[in-house]
ZAMARGU-4260 file (C-alpha; in steps of 0.2 Angstrom, whole numbers, plus 5000, padded with zeros to 4 digits):
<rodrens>
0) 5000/5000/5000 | 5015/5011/5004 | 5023/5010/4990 | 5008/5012/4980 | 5007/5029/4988
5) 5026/5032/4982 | 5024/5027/4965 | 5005/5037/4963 | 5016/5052/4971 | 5029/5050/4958
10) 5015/5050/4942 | 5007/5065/4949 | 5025/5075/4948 | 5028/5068/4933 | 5013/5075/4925
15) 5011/5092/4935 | 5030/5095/4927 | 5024/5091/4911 | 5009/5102/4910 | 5020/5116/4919
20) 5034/5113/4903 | 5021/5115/4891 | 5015/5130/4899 | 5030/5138/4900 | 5034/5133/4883
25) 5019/5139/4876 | 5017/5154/4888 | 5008/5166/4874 | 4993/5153/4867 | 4992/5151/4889
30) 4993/5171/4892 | 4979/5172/4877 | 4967/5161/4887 | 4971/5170/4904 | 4966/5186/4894
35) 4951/5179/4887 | 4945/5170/4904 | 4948/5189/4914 | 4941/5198/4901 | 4923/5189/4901
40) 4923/5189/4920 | 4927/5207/4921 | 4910/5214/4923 | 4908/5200/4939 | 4925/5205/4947
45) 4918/5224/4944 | 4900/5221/4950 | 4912/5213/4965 | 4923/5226/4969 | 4904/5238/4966
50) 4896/5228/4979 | 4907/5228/4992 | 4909/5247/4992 | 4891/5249/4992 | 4885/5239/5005
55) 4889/5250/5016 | 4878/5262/5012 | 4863/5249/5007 | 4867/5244/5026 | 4867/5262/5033
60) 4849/5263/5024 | 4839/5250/5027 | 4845/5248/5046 | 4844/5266/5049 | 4832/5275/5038
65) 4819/5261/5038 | 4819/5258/5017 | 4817/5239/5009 | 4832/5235/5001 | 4825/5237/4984
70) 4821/5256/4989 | 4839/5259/4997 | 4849/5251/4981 | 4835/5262/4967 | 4841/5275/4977
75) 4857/5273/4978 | 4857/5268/4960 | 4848/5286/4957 | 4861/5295/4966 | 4875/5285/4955
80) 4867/5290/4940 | 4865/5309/4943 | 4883/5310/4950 | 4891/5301/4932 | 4880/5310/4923
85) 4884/5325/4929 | 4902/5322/4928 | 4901/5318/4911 | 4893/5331/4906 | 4902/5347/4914
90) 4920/5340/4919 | 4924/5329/4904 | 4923/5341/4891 | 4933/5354/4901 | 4948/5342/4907
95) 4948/5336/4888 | 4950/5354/4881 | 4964/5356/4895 | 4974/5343/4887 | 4971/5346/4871
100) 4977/5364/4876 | 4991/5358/4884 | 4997/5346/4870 | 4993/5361/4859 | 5006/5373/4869
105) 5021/5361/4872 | 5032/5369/4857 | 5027/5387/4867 | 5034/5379/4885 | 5047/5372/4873
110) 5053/5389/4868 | 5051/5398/4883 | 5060/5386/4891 | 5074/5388/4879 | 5075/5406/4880
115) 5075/5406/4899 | 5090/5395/4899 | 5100/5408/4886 | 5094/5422/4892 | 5106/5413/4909
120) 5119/5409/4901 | 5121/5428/4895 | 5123/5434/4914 | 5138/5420/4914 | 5155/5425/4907
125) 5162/5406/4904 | 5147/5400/4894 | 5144/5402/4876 | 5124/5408/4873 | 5126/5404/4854
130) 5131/5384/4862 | 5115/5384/4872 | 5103/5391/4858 | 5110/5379/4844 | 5108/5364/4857
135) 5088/5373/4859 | 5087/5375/4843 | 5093/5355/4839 | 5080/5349/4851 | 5066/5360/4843
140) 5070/5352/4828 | 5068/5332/4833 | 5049/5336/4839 | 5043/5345/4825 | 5023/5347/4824
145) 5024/5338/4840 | 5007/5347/4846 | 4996/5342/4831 | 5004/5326/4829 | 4998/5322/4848
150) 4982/5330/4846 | 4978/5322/4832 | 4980/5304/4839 | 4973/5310/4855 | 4955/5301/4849
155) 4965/5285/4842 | 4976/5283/4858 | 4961/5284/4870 | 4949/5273/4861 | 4963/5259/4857
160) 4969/5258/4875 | 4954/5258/4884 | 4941/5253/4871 | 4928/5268/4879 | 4913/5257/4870
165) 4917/5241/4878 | 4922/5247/4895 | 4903/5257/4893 | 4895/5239/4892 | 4907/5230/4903
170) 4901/5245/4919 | 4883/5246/4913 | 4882/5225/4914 | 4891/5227/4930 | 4880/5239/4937
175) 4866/5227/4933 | 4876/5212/4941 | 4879/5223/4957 | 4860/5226/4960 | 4855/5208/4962
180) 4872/5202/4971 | 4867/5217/4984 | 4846/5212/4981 | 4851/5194/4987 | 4868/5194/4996
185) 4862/5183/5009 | 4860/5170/4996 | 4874/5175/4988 | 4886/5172/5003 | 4878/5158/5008
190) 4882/5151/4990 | 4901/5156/4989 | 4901/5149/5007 | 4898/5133/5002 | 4911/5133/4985
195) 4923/5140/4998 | 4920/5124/5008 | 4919/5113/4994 | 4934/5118/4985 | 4946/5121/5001
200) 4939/5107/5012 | 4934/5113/5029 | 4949/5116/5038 | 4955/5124/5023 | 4942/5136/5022
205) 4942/5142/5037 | 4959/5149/5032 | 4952/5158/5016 | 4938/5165/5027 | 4950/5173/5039
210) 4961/5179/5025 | 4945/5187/5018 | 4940/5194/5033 | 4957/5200/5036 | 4953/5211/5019
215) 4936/5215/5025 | 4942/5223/5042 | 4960/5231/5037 | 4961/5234/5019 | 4943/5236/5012
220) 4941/5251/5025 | 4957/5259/5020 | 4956/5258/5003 | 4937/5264/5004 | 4943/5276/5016
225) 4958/5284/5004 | 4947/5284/4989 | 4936/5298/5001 | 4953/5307/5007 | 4959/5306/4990
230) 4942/5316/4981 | 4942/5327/4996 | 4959/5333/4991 | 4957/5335/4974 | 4941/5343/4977
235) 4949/5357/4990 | 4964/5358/4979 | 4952/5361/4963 | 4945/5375/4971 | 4958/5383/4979
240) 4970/5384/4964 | 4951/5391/4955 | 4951/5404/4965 | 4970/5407/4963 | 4967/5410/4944
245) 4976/5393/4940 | 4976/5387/4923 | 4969/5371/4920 | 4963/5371/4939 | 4948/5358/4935
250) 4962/5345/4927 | 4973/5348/4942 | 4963/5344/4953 | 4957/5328/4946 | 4976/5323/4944
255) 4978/5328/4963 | 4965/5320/4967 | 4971/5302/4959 | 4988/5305/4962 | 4985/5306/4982
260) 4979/5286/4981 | 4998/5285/4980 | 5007/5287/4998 | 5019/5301/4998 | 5026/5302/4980
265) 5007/5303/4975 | 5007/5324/4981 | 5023/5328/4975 | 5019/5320/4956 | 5002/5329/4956
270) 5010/5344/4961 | 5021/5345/4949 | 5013/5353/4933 | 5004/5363/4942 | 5019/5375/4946
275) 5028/5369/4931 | 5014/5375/4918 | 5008/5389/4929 | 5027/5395/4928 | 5025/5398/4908
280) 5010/5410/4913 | 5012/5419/4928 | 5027/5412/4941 | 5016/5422/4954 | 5004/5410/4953
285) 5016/5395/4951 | 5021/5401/4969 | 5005/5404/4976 | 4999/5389/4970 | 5015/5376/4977
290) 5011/5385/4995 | 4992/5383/4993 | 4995/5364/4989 | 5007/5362/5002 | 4995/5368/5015
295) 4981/5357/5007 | 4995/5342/5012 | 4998/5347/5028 | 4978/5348/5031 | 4975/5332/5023
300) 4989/5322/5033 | 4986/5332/5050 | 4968/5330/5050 | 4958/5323/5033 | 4966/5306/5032
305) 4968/5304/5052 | 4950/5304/5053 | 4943/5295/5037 | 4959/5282/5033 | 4963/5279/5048
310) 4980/5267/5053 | 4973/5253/5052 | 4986/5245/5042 | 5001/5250/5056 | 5014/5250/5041
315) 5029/5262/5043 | 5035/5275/5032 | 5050/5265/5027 | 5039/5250/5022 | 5028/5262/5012
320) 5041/5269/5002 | 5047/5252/4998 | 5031/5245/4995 | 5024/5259/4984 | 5044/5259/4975
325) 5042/5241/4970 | 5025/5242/4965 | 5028/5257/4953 | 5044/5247/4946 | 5034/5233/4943
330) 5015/5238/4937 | 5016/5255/4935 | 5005/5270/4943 | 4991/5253/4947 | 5005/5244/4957
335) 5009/5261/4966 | 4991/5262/4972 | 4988/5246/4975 | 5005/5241/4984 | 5000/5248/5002
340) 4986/5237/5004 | 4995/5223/4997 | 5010/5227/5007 | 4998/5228/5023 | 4988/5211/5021
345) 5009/5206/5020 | 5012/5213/5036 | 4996/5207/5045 | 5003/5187/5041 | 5022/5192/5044
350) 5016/5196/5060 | 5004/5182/5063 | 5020/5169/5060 | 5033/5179/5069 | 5022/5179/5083
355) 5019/5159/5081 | 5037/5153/5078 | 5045/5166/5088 | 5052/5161/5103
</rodrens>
């Protein structure tokens, strides 16, 4: 019987390495299912992530203002629906114009920046201007018709990357997939319950369910609770540099809004244009504007993040920085974003086992 057990051990290796050598030798016809697979389930894993961050506010309605759950999720439905729309209909067609603007003035910054750096080298005795203005004039010539070039592709760039017709469809059947996993989560809990359990055995699922309540109780709050910080920012930052006569002070905002989901190079990155575009109009209001956003940081870290993000997570500064570092190296601005909470469900278990085995 034992050695039956050690030869059946034996086949299975044998034919998990095979399959993992035909994988990794046909990684591309692979990678091409994987896409196909996430790309159907992508209105479920968005209906998901939907769900989650709604039923807090289904909860807050039917246990505290007394409405059925149907009325609670039309409601909130209602609200979603005037809020996109309204977004759509007077933020869109502003932060577009900005860029197109912006595309359309980069030979102007280009100049400007040019003639600032000769007009320095003519207060300096050892530096030739006529060196600096042929090097400015040798860049000037490698972009030529870089704005209409840009602007022109702006349409074909945005529709190719994120297909704006299929994305529509995938967040309208999301939206529709959201409403009856919120109408019947009770069922719906109770049935991935039991695949949990049947997949995972018992003792192993009560592992995945306290991995998932781990999520649930430390990371689903922060990241719910930096999505609010985050929109709050960019809101007061919108404003503020609106009243400061900034230019573009709508786009800004909405960048300084995202970029603050990103832990401390997030602020710095969103400040960034602001200054260095404002500088090209009026350096004034390049000052007025860095100070104004610097406050705005000081306020949100001193106050605005304390009291809706919270430190739930308990992870240091230098465990952020590497954490967001390696997440941008990686994956980009997603994997900056993402890498705190990732990093902090890491922690939560580091913890857990040091705790165990330590002794």
């Amino acid at each position: 019987m034992n050695d039956f057990k050690f030869y059946l051990k034996i086949v299975i290796t044998v034919i998990v390495s095979y399959i993992a050598i035909k994988i990794v030798d046909n990684y591309n016809y692979f990678f091409n299912i994987v896409k196909v697979l996430v790309s159907l389930l992508t209105p479920f894993i968005i209906a998901f992530v939907l769900a989650y961050a709604l039923n807090p506010i289904i909860s807050f309605l039917e246990q505290k203002v007394k409405l059925k759950r149907v009325l609670a999720l039309l409601m909130t439905y209602g609200f979603i629906f005037i809020f996109l729309a309204s977004s759509i209909l007077f933020t869109a067609p502003a932060i577009f114009d900005s860029l197109v603007d912006i595309v359309n003035q980069i030979p102007s910054y280009i100049s400007k920046t040019q003639a600032f750096f000769i007009e320095i080298a003519k207060n300096l005795k050892n530096v030739d201007p006529k060196t600096l203005e042929d090097i400015g004039n040798s860049i000037m010539a490698t972009i030529p018709e870089i704005g209409n070039l840009l602007v022109g592709s702006l349409g074909q760039i945005f529709s190719t990357t994120f297909s704006v017709g299929k994305f529509i469809v995938q967040l309208v059947l999301s939206f529709i997939i959201c409403f009856y996993m919120l109408l019947e989560k009770e069922s719906f809990l109770e049935f991935l319950h039991k695949v949990i359990v049947i997949f995972f055995g018992k003792k192993a699922s009560n592992a995945v369910f306290e991995f998932f309540d781990v999520l649930n109780s430390n990371i689903g709050k922060y990241f719910s609770g930096k999505i609010l910080d985050s929109f709050i920012v960019g809101l007061i930052s919108g404003i503020g540099l609106f009243f400061i006569k900034s230019q573009y002070a709508l786009l800004f905002g909405t960048l300084i809004g995202f970029m603050n989901m990103i832990p401390y190079f997030g602020p710095v990155i969103g400040m960034t244009p602001v200054v260095l575009i404002n500088l090209f109009y009026d350096p004034k209001i390049a000052l007025f504007s860095l100070v104004y956003l610097l406050l705005v940081q000081q306020l949100e870290v001193a106050i605005i993040e304390p009291k809706i993000v919270g430190g739930q997570l308990g992870i240091s500064p230098f465990l952020t920085i590497l954490a967001v570092t390696i997440g941008g190296g990686f994956f980009g601005i997603p994997g900056m974003i993402l890498s705190v909470p990732i990093a902090g469900v890491i922690k939560i278990y580091t913890d857990k086992f040091l705790l165990k085995n330590y002794k």
